[in-house]
N, C-alpha and C positions, 0 to 999 in steps of 0.2 A: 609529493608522495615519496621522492625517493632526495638526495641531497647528490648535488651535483659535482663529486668529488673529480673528474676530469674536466681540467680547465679548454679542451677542445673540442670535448662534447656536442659541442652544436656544428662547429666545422666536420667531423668526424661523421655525424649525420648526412649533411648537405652532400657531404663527397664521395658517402657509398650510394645514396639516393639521387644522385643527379646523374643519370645515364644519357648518352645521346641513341636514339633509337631510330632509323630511320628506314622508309621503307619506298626503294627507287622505284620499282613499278610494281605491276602484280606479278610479272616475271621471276622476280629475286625476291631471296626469302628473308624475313626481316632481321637485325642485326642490333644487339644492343654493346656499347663500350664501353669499358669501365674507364673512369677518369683520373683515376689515380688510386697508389695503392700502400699500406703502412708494410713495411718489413717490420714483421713479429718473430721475436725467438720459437719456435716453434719444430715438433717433431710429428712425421708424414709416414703412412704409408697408403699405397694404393689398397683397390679393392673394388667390389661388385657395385657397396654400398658403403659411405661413410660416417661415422659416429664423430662428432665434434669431441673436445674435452677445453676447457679452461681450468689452467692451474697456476698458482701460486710458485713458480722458481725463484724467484730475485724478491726480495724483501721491499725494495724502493725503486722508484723512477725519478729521473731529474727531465725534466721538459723543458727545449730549448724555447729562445722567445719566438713567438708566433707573429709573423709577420706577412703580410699579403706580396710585401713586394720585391720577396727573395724567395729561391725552391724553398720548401715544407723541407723544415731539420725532422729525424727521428729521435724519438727521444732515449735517454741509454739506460740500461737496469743495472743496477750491485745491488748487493747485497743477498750471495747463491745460498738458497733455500733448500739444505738437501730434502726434506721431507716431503716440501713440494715437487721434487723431480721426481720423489720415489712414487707418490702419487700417480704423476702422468706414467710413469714405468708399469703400476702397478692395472692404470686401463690396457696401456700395449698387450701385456702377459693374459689381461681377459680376454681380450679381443684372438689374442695368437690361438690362447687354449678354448674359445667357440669355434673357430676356424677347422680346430683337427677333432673335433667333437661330430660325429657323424649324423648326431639325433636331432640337431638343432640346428638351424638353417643349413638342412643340407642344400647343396649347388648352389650356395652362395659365401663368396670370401667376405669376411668382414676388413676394412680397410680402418684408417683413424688419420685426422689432421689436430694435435692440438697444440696449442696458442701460451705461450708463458703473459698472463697476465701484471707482472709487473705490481702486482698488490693495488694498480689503480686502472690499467690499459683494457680492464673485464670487456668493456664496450666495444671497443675499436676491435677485439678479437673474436667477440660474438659475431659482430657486421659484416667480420670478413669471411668466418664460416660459414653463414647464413646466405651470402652473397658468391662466395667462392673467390677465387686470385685469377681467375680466366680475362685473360686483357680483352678480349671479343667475344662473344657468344652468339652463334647463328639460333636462329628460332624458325624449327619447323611450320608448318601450319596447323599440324595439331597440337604444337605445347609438348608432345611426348618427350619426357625426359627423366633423368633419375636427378634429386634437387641437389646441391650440393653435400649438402648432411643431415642425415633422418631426425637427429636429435643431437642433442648436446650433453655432456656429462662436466656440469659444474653451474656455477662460479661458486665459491669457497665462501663470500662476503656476501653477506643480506643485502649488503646497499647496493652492489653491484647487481644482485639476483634482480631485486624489483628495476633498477633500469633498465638490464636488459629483457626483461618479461616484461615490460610496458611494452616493446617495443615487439620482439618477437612471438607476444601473444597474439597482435593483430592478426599473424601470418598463421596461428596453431603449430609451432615449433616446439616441439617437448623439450623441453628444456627440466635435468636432473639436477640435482646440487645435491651433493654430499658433506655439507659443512655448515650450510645458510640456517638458520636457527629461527630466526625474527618469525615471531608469532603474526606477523601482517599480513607476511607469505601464504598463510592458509587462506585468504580470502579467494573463494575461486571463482567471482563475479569477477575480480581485477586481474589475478593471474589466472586464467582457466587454463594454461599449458605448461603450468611449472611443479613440479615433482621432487619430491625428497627422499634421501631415505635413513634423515637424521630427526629424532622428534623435535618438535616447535620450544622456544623458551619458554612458554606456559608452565612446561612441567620441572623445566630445570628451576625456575624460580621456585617453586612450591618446594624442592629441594630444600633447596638453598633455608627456603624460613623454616624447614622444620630441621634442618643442624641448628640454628641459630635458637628453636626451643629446646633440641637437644641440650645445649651446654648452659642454658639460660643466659644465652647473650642477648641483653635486650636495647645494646647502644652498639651500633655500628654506623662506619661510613661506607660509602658506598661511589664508587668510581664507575666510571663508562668512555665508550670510543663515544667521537664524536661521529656518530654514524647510526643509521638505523635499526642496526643489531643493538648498539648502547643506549638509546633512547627509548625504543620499543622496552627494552630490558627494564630501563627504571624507571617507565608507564605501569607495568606488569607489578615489578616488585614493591613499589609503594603500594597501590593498590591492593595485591595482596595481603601486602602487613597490617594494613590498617587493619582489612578484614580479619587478619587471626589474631590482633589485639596482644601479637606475640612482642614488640618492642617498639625502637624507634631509629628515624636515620639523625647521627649527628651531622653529617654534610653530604652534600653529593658534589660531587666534581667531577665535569668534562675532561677526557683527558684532548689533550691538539694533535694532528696525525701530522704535523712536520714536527721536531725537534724545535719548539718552543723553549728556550732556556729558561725564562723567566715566569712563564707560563707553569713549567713541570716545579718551579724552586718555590713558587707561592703553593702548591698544590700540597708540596711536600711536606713545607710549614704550617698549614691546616693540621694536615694530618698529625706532624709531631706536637704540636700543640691540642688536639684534642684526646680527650678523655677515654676516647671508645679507642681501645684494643683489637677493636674486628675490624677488618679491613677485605668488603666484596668487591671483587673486580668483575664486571663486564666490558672486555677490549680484547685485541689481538697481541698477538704477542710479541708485536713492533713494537705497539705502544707499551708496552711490559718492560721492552730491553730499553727504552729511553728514561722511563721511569726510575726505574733499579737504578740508571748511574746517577740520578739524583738523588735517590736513596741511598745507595752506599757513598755518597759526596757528603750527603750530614749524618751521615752514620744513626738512622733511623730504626731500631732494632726492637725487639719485643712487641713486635705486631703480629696478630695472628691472623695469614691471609684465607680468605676461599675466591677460588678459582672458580670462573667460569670453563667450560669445556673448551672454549677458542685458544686458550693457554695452558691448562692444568697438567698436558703430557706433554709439552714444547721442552724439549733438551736443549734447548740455547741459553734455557734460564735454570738448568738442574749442572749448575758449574763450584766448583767449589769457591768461588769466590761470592758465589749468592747464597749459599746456604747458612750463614750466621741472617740473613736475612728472608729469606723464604725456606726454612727449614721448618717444618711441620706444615706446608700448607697442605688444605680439605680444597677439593675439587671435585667436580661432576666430571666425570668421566664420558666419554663414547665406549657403548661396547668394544669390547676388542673379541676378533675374530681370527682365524686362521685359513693362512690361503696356499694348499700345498701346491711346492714346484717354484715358488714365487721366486727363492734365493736361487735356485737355479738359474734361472731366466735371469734376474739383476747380476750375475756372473755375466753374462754372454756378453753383455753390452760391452760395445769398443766402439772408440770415434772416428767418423769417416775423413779419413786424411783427405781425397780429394775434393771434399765440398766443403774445406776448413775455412774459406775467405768467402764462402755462401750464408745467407740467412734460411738456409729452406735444415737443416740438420745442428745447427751450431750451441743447442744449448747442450745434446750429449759430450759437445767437443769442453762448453764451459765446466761442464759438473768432472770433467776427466780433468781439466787446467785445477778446479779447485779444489780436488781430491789429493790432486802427486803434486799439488804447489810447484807447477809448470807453464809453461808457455809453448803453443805450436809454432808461433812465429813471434821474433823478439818484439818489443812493445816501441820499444826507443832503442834510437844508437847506444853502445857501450853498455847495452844491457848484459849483457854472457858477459862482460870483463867485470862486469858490480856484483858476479857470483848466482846468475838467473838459471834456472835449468830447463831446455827443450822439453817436451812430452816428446815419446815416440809413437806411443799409440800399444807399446806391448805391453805397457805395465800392466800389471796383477793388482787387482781388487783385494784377493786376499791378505796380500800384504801390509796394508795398509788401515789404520785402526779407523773405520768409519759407522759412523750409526747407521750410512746408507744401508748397509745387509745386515741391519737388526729388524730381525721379524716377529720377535715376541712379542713386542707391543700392537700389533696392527688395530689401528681404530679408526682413524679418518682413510686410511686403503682401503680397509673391509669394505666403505659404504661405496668408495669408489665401485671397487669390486662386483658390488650389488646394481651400484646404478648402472651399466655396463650391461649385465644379465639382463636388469628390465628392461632397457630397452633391444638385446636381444630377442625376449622371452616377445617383446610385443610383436617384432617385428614377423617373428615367426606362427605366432598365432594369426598375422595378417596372412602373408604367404598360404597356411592352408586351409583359408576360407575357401569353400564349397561354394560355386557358383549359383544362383538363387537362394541362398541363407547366409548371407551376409548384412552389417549391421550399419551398409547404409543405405543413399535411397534408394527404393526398388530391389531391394535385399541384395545389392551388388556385391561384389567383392573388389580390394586395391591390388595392385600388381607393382611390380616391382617399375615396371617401367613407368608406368602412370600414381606411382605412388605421392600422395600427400602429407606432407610431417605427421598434422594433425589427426592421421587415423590409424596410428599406433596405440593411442594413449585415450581410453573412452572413459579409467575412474582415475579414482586419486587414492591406490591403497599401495601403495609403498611404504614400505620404511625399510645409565644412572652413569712442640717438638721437644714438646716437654714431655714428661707423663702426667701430668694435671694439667687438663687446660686451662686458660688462663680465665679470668670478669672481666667481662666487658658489660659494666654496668653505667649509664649517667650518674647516676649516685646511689653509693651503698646503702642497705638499709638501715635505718635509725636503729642504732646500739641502748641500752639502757641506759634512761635517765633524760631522754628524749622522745618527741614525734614530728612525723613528717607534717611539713607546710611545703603547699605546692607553688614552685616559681613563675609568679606571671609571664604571659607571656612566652613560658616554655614549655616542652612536652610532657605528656603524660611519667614518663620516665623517668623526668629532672625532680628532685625535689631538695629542700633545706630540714635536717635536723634542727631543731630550736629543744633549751629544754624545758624540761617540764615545771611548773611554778613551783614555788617554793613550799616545801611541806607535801609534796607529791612525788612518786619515783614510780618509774615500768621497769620492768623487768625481762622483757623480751620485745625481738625484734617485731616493728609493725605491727604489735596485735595494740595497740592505744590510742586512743580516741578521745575528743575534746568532749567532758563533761558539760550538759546541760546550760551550765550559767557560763561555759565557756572558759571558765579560770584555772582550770586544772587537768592534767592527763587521767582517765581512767581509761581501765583494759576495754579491749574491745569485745562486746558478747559474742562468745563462741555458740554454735547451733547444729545440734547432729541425734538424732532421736538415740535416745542415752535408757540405759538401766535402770537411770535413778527418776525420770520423770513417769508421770502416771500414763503417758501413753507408751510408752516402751514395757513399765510393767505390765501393764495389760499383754499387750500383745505379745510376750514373756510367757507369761503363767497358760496365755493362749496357747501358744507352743506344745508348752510342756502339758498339757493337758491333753492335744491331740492326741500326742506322743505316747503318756500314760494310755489313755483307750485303746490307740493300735496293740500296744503290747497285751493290754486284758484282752481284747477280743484274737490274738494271736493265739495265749492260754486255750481258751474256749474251742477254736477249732485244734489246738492240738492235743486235751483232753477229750473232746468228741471225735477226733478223729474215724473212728468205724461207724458213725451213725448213718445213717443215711444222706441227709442233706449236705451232710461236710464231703462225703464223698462222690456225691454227686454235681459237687459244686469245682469239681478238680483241686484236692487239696494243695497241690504243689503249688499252681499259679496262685493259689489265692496265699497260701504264704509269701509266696514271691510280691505279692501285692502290698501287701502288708506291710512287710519288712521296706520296700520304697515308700507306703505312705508314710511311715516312722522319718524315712529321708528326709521327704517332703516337708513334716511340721518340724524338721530339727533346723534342716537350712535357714531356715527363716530367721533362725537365732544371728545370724552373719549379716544380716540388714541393724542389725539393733548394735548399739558400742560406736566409737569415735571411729572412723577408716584409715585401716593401714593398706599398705602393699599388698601382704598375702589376705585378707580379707577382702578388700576388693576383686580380685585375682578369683579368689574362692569361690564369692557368693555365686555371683552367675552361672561359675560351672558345675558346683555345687545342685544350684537349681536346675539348669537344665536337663542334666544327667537323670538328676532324680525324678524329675516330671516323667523325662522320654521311657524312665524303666517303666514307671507303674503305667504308662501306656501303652507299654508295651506288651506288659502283661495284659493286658484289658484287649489291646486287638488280639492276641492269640487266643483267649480265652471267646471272644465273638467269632474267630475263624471255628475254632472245634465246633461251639455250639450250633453253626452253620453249616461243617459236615456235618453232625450226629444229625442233625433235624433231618438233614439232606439223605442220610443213610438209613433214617428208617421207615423210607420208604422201600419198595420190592425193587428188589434188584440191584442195586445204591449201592451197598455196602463196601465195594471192592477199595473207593477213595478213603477211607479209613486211618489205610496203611500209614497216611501221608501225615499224619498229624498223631504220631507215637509222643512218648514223653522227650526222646531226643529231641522230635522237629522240634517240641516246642521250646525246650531249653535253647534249643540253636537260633529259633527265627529270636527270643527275645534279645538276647547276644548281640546277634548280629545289628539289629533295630539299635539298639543300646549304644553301640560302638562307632555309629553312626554321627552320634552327639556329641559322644568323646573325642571325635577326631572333629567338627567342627569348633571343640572348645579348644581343642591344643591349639590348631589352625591360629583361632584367635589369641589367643594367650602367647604363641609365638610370635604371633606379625604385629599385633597392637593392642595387648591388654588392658585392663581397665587400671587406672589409679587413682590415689587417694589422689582431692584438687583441694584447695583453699578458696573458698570462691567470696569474691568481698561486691559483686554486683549490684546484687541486690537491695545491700545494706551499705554505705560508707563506716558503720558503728558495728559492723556486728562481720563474721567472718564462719560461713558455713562452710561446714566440711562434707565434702560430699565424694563418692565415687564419679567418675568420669568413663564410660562403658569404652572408650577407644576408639576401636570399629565399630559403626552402627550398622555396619553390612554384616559382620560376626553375630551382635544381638541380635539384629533380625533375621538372621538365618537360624540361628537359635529358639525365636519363638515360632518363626512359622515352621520348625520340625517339630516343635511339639505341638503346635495346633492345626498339622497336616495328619497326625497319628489320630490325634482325636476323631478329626475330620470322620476319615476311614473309619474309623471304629464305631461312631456313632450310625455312617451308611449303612455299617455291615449288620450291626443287631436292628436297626429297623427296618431290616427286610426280615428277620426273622423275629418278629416280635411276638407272633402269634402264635407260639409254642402252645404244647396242653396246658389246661385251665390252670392247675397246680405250681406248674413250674415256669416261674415270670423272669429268667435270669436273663435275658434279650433286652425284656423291659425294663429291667432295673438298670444296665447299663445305657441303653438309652436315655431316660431319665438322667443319669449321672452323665451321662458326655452333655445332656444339655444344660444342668446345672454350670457343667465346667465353664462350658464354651460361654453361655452368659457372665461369667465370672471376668474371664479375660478380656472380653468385646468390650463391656463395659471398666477393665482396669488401662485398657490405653491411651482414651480421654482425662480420664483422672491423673493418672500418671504424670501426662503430657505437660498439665496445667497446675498440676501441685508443684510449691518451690520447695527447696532444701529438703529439709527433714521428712516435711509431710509425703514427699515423693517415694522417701524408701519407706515409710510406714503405708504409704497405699500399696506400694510392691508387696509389703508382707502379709497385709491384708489377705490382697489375691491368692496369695498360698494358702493361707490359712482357710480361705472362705474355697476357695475349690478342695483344697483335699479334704475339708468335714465333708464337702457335700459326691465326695465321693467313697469315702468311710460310711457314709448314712445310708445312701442308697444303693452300694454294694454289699454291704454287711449288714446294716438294720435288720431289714427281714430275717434274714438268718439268724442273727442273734437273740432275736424274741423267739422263734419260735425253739431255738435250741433250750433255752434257760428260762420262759416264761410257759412255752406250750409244748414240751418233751412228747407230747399224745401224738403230733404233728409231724414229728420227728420219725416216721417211719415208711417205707417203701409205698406200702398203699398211697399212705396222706399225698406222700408226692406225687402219685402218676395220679391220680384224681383221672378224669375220665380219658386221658392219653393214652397209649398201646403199652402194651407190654413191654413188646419188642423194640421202644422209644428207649422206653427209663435202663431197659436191660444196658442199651448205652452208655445212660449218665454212669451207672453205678459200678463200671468196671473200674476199678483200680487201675487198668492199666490202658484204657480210651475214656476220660471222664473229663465233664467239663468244669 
């Protein structure tokens, strides 16, 4: 599960697990020894309770040889990490600032032990925190104890994470990491005690492929550590691509976590030997700085890197002597956050002169040696005469040009930061459980003295050079007077230009296709429902014919305006009605023609806007007719007020606006575009729009098919108005026309290809807005210009009250 990158591993186990525990009579109380112990660079402070941290200071470890039959060597760290010290600096200032914080574990000091892991030591300092550095430990007879550390805040390294949560899951040790990425980590059958508060590579890799369709890079290589965070990575990111059908890899290569000379010089030759210009790294940024000097060794230039987040803000690689070579790289980022007070605090720090030749404080005293380029004590004889300079312990910080008190960038602090809080936040919500409502057995509650790692931590919810970029293509596309032949044997991606036979020419790129008998280039059929074919005209002249009607019957009510019927029908909405069904059969003109940018772009928000008005109009116009009905009964009348000419221009508005901001929403974050789509056909190349977001389109249709919804509830409760006046019924009728319109257009849809899909889209417009032109306006329009006799106050209230129609027909409360 995990790869075994310390080669002591197994001794490392044996020698924090082998205690002698012995227990001389019942008298005495039992006593376990520790057997031996690693001095780890590490910084301490006491306290009530302890929070572990492992981090990252020293870049490399060298390990002496391991031998049974001499003392156990310690192994030695270089290579000082300031980021990683700032790090460990960066949990002390959380821990200091929950301390003087009165709200949150009050009457308890937070204390901290953490461990420089050495880039490989993760293990050996998890064991000793978990375990403690106590050379003897008495043991009461009831156990009561506080454990050595509530939780841990790190390891930085995925591979180190699942070793050590193999290990201290058994036990329920919460264990945080603010850097570990490896999507394996999520499994909480394997690690049920491991916590994060950086997202999984799932999503950085989904990144990653959609820069690569951003710039249509569809040939890249692709590098990894040789570690779980790198192989997890490009398990994820193959799989991925395949699935988005976005490109290809032209190699993948291991990179080796020792300085492999030969190893990084063949890696390099890959790379300048192939074709692909993109070059993704998933590694740390050890393996980055060993790579670079093989890189700038063959002077390998004109590659355009992306960065996984392990390296993408690493300043050991933003030097001027890398940027002819990593200049313009794209990386995924860690948020970056801001932690006020911090630069204060990284001021204060000064090294402790009298525990300079102790391992319990010595990496503050290292990161002060490799800050002022000093020594506490000379290293060899004749050192101060070869020009060496003492530290004193007073220098200034300020002085001195260091990234250490650069606070603008905070990103991998910040998660420190957080993980720090979480496990504060937990421990404190443990502290003021209420005794009898507690969430273990027998509704208990933990205590500080009898506390258990694992009953801080009960969910898992913790937590994105040129001016042209460059092709990075396997091969370009076939120019004129060619077509592509696909290279056996190779990717989807590879192919050979061959030309076209003789007495045949193309004229554009990839649109040509081998002719029937095979002997020659002809274009390839293009497919997109067009102006010029009879189903486009049709549903063309369809259009324009709604369209024509809405405007006649527009005429109509606004030369009959003072009649009766037009007035009691609320002439304003029903203009407003009108004027969107006109929208409605116009839109449909923007499915029909070859797709561009702004057509694509259009059509939908086009359609939607226009649906959501005229149902809007249509619910407003069932809300009045369900006051008026409502008001003319005794008493009723006062709710009136609420439904003046304003509300109703406002509720439509506001309904309306509603749409427009889901379609900006869309159109901002991932609008639709024209696509070239050659799936279907090897011979033929449909043009089609591609909707972006399906979360956008369907929020899109289910607002217009939640307005219907409504609308259609609201007039069939009031459907049974006086005998004369059916306008409840007529919309009911029309929302059920609609609503079968579209129920039935999303199976069709679904399963029409190309062309036929946006002609069943336009269909659907077309067939819902006649059939709501028909059965909102029909009636009326006959009896305006066919039966005028009808067309009068009487006709309409038919055996309904007076005091009913006196409603309809006010100018100024009419429905």
């Amino acid at each position: 599960m995990w790869a075994l990158s310390d080669p002591s591993l197994l001794l490392t186990m044996l020698l924090y697990y082998h205690f002698l525990c012995s227990v001389s009579s019942p008298l005495y109380s039992s006593s376990c020894q520790l057997q031996g112990q690693f001095h780890l660079n590490g910084m301490h402070k006491a306290g009530d309770a302890i929070l572990g941290g492992l981090f990252q200071i020293h870049f490399f470890s060298v390990f002496p040889d391991l031998s049974f039959t001499s003392e156990p060597q310690q192994p030695t760290c270089h290579g000082f990490d300031v980021l990683g010290f700032r790090q460990a600096q960066t949990m002390a200032f959380a821990i200091d600032e929950i301390n003087r914080n009165h709200n949150l574990l009050p009457n308890v000091t937070l204390g901290y032990s953490a461990y420089d892991n050495c880039n490989i030591l993760g293990f050996r300092a998890a064991l000793s925190l978990s375990n403690g550095q106590e050379e003897q430990v008495k043991l009461n007879e009831t156990c009561v104890g506080i454990p050595p550390v509530l939780g841990i805040v790190g390891d930085s390294s995925s591979t180190r994470c699942l070793a050590i949560s193999s290990v201290l899951g058994l036990y329920r040790v919460p264990m945080v990491s603010y850097f570990a990425t490896c999507s394996c980590l999520s499994d909480r059958q394997k690690f049920p005690s491991f916590f994060r508060t950086i997202p999984s590579d799932a999503f950085q890799v989904r990144a990653v492929i959609q820069i690569l369709k951003h710039f249509s890079w569809t040939w890249a290589g692709l590098l990894i550590s040789d570690d779980d965070y790198g192989l997890y990575a490009a398990r994820s990111f193959q799989s991925d691509l395949a699935q988005s059908g976005g490109g290809c890899l032209a190699y993948l290569e291991v990179l080796p976590w020792s300085k492999d000379t030969a190893e990084l010089r063949r890696i390099v030759k890959v790379m300048k030997k192939s074709a692909a210009c993109v070059v993704i790294v998933f590694a740390h940024e050890s393996h980055m700085i060993d790579l670079m000097e093989e890189v700038m060794r063959h002077n390998v230039t004109g590659l355009q890197w992306i960065a996984s987040e392990a390296w993408t803000s690493a300043t050991v690689l933003q030097t001027p002597d890398l940027m002819p070579y990593l200049g313009g790289t794209l990386g995924i980022a860690i948020r970056r956050g801001e932690i006020p007070g911090l630069r204060d605090f990284l001021l204060q720090i000064r090294p402790e002169l009298r525990l300079n030749n102790s391992n319990e404080n010595n990496v503050v005293n290292q990161f002060w040696e490799y800050t002022f380029q000093c020594r506490f004590a000379p290293p060899s004889p004749g050192w101060l005469e070869a020009g060496g300079a003492l530290c004193t312990g007073q220098e200034d910080l300020e002085n001195v040009d260091t990234e250490f008190l650069d606070i603008s960038n905070l990103r991998s602090e910040y998660n420190v930061y957080k993980a720090v809080y979480a496990l504060a936040y937990a421990l404190d919500d443990l502290l003021q459980c209420e005794s009898g409502r507690g969430p273990f057995s027998e509704h208990s509650c933990g205590s500080l003295q009898r506390l258990e790692p694992w009953q801080q931590f009960r969910k898992k919810d913790l937590y994105f050079s040129s001016p042209q970029p460059p092709r990075s293509v396997c091969s370009e596309s076939c120019p004129p007077g060619t077509r592509m032949a696909r290279k056996k044997g190779e990717p989807v991606c590879c192919f050979d230009c061959i030309p076209c036979s003789e007495g045949k020419i193309s004229n554009d790129t990839d649109d040509f296709w081998s002719s029937p008998q095979r002997d020659h280039c002809v274009p390839k059929k293009t497919e997109f429902l067009s102006y010029h074919e009879p189903l486009g005209i049709c549903l063309t002249a369809t259009s324009l014919l709604g369209t024509f009607i809405c405007a006649v019957v527009l005429g109509i009510f606004i030369y009959h305006h003072n009649t009766p019927i037009v007035r009691a029908n609320n002439s304003e909405l029903s203009f407003q009605l009108l004027m969107s069904l006109k929208l409605c059969f116009l839109c449909s003109l923007l499915f029909i023609g070859r797709p561009t940018l702004w057509t694509c772009q259009l059509r939908h928000a086009a359609f939607g806007i226009s649906f959501v008005l005229c149902m809007s109009c249509i619910l407003v116009k069932t809300m009045v007719v369900l006051a008026v009905f409502q008001a003319s009964k005794p008493g009723a009348g006062a709710g009136l007020k609420w439904f003046g000419v304003l509300q109703q221009r406002g509720t439509v508005l506001v309904l309306t606006s509603l749409q427009a901001a889901i379609c900006t929403a869309w159109l901002v974050s991932s609008s639709p575009t024209p696509h070239r789509n050659t799936q279907y056909h090897n011979d033929k190349i449909i043009y089609e729009c591609v909707v972006g977001s399906t979360v956008g389109f369907s929020l899109l249709l289910g607002y217009i098919g939640f307005l219907a919804l409504l609308s259609f509830l609201l007039a069939f409760l009031v459907r049974k108005l006086p005998d004369n006046f059916n306008e409840a019924k007529h919309i009911t009728f029309s929302m059920l026309i609609f609503s079968a319109v579209w129920v039935a257009f999303v199976p069709a849809y679904i399963s029409s290809p190309g062309k036929y899909a946006d002609a069943v889209e336009v269909f659907a417009i077309l067939a819902s807005s006649f059939g709501l032109l028909v059965a909102l306006f029909g009636p009326k329009c006959y009896i305006i210009v066919m039966r005028p006799e009808r067309n009068t106050k009487k006709a309409i209230m038919g055996r309904g009250t007076t005091k009913f129609l006196n409603f309809h027909i006010n100018p100024t409360m009419s429905i």
